[in-house]
C-alpha positions in Angstrom: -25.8 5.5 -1.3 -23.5 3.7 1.5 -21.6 6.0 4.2 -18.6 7.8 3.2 -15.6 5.8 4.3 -12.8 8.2 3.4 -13.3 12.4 2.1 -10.3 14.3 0.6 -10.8 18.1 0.9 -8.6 20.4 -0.8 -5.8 18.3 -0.9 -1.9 19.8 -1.7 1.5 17.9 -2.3 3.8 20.4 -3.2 7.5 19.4 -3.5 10.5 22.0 -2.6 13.3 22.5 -5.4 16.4 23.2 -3.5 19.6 24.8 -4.8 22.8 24.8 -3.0 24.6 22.1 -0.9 25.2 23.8 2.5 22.9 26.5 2.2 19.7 25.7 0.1 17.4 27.6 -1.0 14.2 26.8 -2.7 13.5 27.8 -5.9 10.5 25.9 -7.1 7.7 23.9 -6.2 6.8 20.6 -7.8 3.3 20.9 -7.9 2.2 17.2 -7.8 -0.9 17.4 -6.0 -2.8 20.5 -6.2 -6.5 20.8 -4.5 -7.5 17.6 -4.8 -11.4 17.0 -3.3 -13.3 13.7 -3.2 -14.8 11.2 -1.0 -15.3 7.4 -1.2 -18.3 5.3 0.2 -18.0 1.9 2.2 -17.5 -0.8 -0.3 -16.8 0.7 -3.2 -13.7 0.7 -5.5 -13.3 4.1 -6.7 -10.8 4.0 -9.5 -8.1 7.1 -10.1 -6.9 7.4 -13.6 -4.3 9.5 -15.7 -1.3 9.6 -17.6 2.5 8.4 -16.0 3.2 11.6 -14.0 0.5 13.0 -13.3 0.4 12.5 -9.4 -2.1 9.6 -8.9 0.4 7.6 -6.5 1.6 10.9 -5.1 -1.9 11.3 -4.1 -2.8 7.6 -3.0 0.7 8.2 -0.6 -0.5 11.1 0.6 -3.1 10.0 2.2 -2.1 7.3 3.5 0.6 10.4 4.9 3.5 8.0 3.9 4.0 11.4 2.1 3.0 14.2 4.5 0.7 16.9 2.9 1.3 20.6 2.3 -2.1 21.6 3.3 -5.6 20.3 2.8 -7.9 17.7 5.0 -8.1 13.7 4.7 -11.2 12.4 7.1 -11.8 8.8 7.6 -15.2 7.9 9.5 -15.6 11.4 10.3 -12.1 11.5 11.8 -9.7 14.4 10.3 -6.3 12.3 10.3 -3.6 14.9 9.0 -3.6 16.0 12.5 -2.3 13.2 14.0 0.0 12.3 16.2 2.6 9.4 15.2 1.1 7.0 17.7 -2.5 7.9 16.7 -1.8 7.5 13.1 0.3 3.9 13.7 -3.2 2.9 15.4 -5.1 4.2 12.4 -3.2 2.2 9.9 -4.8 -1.0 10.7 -7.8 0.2 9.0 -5.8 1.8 6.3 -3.2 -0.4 4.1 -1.5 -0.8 0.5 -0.8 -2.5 -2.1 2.3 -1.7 -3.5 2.8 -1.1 -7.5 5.8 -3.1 -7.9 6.1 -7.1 -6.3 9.8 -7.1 -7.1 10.0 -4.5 -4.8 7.6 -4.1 -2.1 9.0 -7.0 -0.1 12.0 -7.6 2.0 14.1 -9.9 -0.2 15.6 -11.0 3.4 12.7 -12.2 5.1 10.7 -15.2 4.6 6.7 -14.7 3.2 5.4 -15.9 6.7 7.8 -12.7 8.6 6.1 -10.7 5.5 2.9 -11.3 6.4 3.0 -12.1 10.1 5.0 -8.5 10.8 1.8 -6.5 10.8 0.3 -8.6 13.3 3.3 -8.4 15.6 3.7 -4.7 15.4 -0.3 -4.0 16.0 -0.5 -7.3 18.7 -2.8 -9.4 16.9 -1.3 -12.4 17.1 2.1 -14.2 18.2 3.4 -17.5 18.8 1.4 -20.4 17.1 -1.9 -18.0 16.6 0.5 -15.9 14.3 1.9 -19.1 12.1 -2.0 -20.5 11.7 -3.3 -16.8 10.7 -0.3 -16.6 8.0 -0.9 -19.7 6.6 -5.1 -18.4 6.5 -4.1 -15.3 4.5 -2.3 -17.3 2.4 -4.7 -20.0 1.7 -6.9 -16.9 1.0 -5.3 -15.3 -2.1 -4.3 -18.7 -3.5 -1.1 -20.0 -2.3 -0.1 -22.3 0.2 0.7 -22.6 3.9 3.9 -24.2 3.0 4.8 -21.6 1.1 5.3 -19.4 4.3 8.7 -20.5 4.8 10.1 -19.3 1.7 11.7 -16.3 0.6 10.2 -13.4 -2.4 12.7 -14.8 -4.8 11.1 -18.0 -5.4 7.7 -16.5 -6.8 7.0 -15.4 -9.3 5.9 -11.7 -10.1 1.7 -12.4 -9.5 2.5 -14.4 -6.1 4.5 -11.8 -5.2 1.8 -9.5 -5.5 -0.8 -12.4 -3.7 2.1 -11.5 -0.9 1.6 -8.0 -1.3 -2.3 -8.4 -1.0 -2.3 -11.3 2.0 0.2 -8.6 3.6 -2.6 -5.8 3.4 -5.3 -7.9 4.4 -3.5 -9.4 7.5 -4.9 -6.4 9.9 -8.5 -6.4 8.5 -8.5 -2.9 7.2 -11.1 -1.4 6.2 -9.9 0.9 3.0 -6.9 -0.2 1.0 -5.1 1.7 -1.7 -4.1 -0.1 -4.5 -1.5 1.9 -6.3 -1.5 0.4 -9.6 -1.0 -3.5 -8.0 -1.2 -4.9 -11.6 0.5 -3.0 -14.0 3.8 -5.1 -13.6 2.3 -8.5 -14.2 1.3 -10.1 -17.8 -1.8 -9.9 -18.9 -3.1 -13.1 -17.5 -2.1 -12.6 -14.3 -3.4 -9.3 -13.9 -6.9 -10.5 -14.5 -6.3 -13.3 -11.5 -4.8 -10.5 -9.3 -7.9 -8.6 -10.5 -10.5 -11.4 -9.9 -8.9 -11.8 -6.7 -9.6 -8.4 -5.5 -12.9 -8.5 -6.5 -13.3 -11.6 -4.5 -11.6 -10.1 -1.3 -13.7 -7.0 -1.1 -17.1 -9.0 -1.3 -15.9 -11.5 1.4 -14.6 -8.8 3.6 -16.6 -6.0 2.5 -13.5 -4.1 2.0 -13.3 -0.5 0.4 -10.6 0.4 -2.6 -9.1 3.3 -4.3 -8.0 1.9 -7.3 -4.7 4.0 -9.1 -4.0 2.7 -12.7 -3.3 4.3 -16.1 -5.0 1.5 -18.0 -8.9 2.2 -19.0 -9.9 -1.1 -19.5 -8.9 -2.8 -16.0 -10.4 0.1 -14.0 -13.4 -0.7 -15.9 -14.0 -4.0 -14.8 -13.4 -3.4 -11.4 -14.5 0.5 -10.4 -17.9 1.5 -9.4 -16.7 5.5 -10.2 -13.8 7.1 -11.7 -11.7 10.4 -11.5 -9.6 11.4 -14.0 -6.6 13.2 -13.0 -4.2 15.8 -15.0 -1.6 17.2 -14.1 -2.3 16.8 -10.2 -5.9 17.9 -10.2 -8.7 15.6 -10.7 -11.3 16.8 -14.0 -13.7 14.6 -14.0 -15.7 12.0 -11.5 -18.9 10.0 -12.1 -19.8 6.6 -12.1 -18.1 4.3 -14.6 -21.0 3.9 -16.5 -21.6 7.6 -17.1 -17.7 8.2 -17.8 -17.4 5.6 -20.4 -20.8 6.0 -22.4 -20.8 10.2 -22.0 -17.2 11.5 -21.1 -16.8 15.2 -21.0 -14.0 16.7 -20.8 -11.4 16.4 -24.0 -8.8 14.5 -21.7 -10.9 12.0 -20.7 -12.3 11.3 -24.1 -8.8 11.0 -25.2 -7.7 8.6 -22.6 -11.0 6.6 -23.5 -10.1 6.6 -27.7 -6.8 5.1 -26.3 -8.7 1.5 -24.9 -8.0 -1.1 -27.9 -11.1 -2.8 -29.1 -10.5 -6.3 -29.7 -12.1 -6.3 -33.0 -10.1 -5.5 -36.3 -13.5 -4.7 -37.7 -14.3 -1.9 -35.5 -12.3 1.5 -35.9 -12.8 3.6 -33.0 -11.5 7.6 -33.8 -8.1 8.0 -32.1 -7.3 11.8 -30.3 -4.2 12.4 -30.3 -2.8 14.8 -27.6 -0.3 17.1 -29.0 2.6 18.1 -27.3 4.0 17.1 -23.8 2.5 16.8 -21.1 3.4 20.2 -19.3 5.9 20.4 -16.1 4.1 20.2 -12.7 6.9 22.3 -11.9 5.4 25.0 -13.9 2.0 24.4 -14.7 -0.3 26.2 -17.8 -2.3 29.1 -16.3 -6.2 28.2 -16.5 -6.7 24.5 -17.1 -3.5 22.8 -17.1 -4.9 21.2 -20.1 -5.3 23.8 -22.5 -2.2 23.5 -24.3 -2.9 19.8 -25.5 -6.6 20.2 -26.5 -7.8 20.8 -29.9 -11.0 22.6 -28.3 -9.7 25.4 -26.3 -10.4 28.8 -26.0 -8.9 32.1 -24.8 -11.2 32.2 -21.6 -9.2 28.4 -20.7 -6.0 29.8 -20.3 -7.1 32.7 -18.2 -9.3 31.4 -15.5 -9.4 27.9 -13.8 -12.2 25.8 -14.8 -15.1 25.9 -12.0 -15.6 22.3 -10.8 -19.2 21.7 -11.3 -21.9 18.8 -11.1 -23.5 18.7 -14.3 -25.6 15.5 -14.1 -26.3 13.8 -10.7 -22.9 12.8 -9.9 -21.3 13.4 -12.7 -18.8 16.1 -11.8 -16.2 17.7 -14.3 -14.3 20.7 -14.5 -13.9 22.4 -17.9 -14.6 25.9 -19.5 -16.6 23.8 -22.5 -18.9 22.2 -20.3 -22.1 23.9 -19.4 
């Protein structure tokens, strides 16, 4: 088992509700990360699943503390970063980058690709003058485009260049984790698997290190190592992706898994179907948040929170049903 890169320890992102204009007051909390713990290993791509809403990019943010955290610890090589200071965290994030969900609007429809890409490198003084054009027209040549295309501005590509942009922008100060909050789930099918193909690519030349957020089963699939499930801002289940597609657990993740189309009309795969809505994060279920959508509960699930538990070697799931 590699190193552990990165290590998320009782992680919180609660967000105030205010009420009032000049004096506010805070009535609520939206709970959208609540005691999140993991950890990721050098070169690996640990993939993050769930439904819209339920805090995955929240958490990836978080992290990265474009969101600051309402309490918990993030350590990266053994380094507890919440604590910070700005100018320590601005030096950190040259091993730390992202890959934005949306190309359309992650980059600055103002500034040409090679100020894209080449800004990085100026703000962290890697590079200027002529060594900064020759390494933008590198990172380009690197996720498939063209050195000429470094004078031109995001408008004239289209939606998987822009997210080649995204990813050449990322890579331009070598880090050594980046989060990839779902990077292809705004492309076409087709170009999601080159975005996909590309990433694969990258972190085997570079030995780079992913946490991969995306709602759809089969991508993270083909590119994950291991998986964590997430509901409702808590993660219920982590193993490898073998393990979590051949013996899920818990009921959410065998729903989300009876979800993946099989491109065979020939096979019929059982379909759960979650009933009801997904609950508000602004007022969660007590117990397992998921015990008012699944067909297996019991009184004991919406009384006490499910213990998080390893029940195989690295498979970890938390759920009253699982012994």
């Amino acid at each position: 088992m590699a190193e552990v890169l990165l290590e998320v320890k009782n992680l919180t992102k609660h967000f105030p509700i205010t009420r009032g204009i000049i004096f506010q007051k805070v009535v609520g909390l939206n709970k959208a990360v609540d005691d999140v713990s993991f950890e990721i290993h050098r070169g690996e791509t640990l993939g993050l699943v769930g439904e819209s809403g339920c805090g995955k990019s929240t958490l990836g943010r978080t992290i990265l503390r474009l969101l600051e955290a309402t309490s918990g610890e993030v350590w990266f090589e053994g380094r507890e970063i919440l604590g910070l200071s700005y100018h320590e965290m601005r030096e950190l994030r040259r091993d730390m980058q992202i890959i934005f969900q949306d190309p359309y609007a992650s980059l600055n429809p103002r500034m040409t690709v090679g100020d894209i890409i080449g800004e990085p490198l100026l703000i962290h003084n890697l590079a200027t003058g002529k060594a900064l054009e020759q390494r933008v027209k590198e990172l380009l040549n690197v996720v498939g485009l063209s050195g000429q295309h470094a004078r031109r501005y995001p408008h004239e590509f289209s939606g998987g260049q822009r997210q080649r942009i995204g990813v050449a922008r990322a890579l331009a100060v070598n880090p050594k984790i980046i989060i990839c909050d779902e990077p292809v789930s705004a492309l076409d099918v087709s170009i999601q698997a080159q975005v996909i193909n590309l990433l694969q690519d990258l972190q085997k030349e570079f030995g780079l290190t992913y946490l991969f957020i995306a709602h759809d089963l089969a991508v993270v699939k083909h590119i994950s190592d291991r998986v964590a499930v997430m509901y409702l801002g808590q993660i219920v289940e982590l193993t490898t992706k073998g393990e979590l597609y051949d013996n899920p657990l818990h009921p959410y993740t065998k729903a989300l898994l009876s979800a993946i189309p099989i491109p065979n009309p020939e096979v019929k795969r059982d379909r759960i179907l979650l009933e009801g809505d997904v609950p508000s994060p602004i007022n969660p279920p007590p117990g397992c948040h998921f015990h008012t959508r699944c067909r297996y509960a019991r009184p004991e699930c919406s009384e006490a929170v499910p213990e998080w538990k390893e029940v195989n070697p690295g498979h970890f799931v938390a759920c009253h049903l699982v012994k």
